[in-house]
Steps between C-alpha positions, in 0.01 A plus 500: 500500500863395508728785634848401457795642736780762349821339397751579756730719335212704330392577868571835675716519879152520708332212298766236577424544858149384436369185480574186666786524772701249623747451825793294445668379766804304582540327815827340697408110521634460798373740740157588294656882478375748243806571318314740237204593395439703136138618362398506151414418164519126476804540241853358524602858585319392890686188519860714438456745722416238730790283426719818528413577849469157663894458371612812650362304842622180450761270303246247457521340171181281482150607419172311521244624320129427353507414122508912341758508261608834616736341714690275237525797299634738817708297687834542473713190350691304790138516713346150606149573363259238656147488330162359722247526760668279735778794462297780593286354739589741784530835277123407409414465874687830515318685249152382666643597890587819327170525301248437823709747758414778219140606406555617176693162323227298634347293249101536403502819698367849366822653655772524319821793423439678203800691509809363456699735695304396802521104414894579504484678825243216688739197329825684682260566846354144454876276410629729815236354740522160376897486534540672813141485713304236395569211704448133305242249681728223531859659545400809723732655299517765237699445173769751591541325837522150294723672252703567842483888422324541828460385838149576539176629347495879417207752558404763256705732695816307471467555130400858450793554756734273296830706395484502147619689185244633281 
């Protein structure tokens, strides 16, 4: 038997957040820091609003990215748009640093978020610790430090007791 998936628009609000979910992330080449992070639907609608809020962070104008045509058909015009594996190299060794310090992304596991809410909550706990706590093997650095945003790994305290504007 052959059950075939609901066309998107012919879908109710509840059933589009069902299904496969994907984390996008965008990361600063330089310094290896998160820039943004966007769960979803594996639609060109998760590659704008993660275009949107990496450019309200940075004036970069060059992306790397895998071979999705999302991206050629997001990107704004006057972007450098860089195609390859050699390109996102260190976003993929992201991704699986990211993947491994969380239980439920791990691949071949029987754990796994089936809500979305709570995937968006963990990815915004999870980019948090990897920007600002986790320290890299090599540099003994986190990416905020490398990103020169910091002078020195945070705790979990530093961030809940962060100043910020809700």
């Amino acid at each position: 038997m052959v059950i075939c998936a609901k066309k998107q628009k012919q879908c109710f609000a509840k059933e589009l957040e069902v299904g496969d979910c994907w984390i996008g992330l965008s990361l600063a080449n330089s310094s290896g820091l998160i820039l943004a992070a966007r769960v979803g639907k594996h639609t060109d609608e998760l590659i704008e609003e993660l275009v949107v809020s990496t450019q309200g962070k940075t004036d970069c104008q060059q992306w790397n990215s895998d071979d999705w045509g999302g991206y050629e058909r997001v990107l704004p015009p006057g972007v450098l748009h860089y195609i390859g594996k050699d390109k996102t190299q260190r976003l993929e060794r992201t991704n699986g640093i990211v993947r491994q310090q969380t239980s439920r992304w791990h691949r071949r596991q029987n754990k796994f978020g089936k809500l979305w809410d709570m995937t968006k909550v963990t990815t915004r706990l999870v980019v948090s610790y990897f920007n600002w706590i986790w320290q890299h093997s090599r540099f003994k650095t986190t990416a905020a430090w490398r990103a020169e945003l910091t002078n020195r790994p945070w705790t979990w305290h530093d961030i809940v007791t962060y100043p910020t504007i809700l």
